[in-house]
C-alpha positions in Angstrom: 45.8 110.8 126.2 45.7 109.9 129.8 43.2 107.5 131.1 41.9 107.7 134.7 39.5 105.7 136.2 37.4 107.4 138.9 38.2 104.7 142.0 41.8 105.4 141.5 41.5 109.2 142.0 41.4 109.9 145.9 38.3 112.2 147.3 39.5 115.6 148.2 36.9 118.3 149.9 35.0 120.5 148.1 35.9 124.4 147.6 32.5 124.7 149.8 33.3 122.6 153.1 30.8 120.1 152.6 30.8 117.0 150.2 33.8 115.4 149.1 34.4 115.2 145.0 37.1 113.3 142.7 38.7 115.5 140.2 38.8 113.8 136.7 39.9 117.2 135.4 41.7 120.1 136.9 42.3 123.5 134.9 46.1 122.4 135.1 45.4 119.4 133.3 43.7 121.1 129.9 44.0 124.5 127.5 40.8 124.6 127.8 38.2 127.2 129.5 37.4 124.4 132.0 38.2 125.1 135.4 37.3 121.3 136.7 35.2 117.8 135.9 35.0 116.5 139.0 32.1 113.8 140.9 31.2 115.8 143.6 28.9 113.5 146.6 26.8 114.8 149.5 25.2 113.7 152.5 21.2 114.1 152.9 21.5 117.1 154.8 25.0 119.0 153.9 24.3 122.5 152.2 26.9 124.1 149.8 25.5 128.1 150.9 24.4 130.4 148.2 27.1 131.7 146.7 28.0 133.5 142.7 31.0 133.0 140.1 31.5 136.1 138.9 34.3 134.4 136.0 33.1 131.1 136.2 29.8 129.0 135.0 28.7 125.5 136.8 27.0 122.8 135.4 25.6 120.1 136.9 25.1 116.5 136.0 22.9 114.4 138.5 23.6 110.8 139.0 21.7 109.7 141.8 19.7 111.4 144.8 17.3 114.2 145.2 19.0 117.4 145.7 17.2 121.1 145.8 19.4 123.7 143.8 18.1 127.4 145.0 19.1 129.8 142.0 18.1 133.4 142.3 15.6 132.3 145.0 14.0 129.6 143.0 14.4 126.3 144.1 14.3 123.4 141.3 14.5 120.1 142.9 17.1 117.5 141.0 17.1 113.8 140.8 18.9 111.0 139.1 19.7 112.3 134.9 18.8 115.8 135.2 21.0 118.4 134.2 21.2 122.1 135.3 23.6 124.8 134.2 23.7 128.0 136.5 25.1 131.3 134.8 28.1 133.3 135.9 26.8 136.2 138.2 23.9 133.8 139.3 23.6 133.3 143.1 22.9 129.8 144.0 22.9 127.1 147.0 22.6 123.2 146.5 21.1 121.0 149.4 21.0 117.2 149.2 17.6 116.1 150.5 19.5 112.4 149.8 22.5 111.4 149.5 23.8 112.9 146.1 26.3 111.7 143.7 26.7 114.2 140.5 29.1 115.3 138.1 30.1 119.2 138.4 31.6 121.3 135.2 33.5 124.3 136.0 33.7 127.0 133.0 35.3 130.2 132.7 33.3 132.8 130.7 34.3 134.4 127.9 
């Protein structure tokens, strides 16, 4: 068991160049299929560009702000307590309309 508490863990940048995100749980850390827990937060106006995980699905927990998530050219717009899974293969980009704070989940596929 190892017990972290999120203000301890310093912010690192995201894969995508925009946002900054504490990891709670790294792929080196479990035996899992998980490739990363992490808080991810965004400034009202930072995009993450469309992109695809061929190996990898994302989920998406929203804590607080409004943020528009484009998958497959469909944009769903995300506030505080939703929750959005995009598939492996999917192309997607994330906008923060707000400031965004949300939990990201990283999942190989099968």
């Amino acid at each position: 068991m190892k017990l972290k508490h999120l203000d301890d863990i310093m912010p690192v940048a995201t894969s995508h160049g925009v946002g900054q995100k504490r990891v709670l749980l790294s792929k080196a850390e479990t035996e899992t299929g998980l490739t990363q827990i992490a808080i991810t937060r965004l400034k009202a106006g930072e995009v993450a560009d469309g992109h695809v995980h061929e190996t990898m699905e994302e989920e998406f927990f929203f804590i607080s702000g409004v943020a528009e998530v484009e998958i497959d050219g469909k944009t769903v717009v995300c506030r505080a307590g939703d929750f959005l899974k995009v598939s492996h293969g999917v192309r997607h980009r994330l906008r923060a309309v707000e400031d965004t704070e949300m939990m990201t989940i990283g999942a190989t596929i099968r």
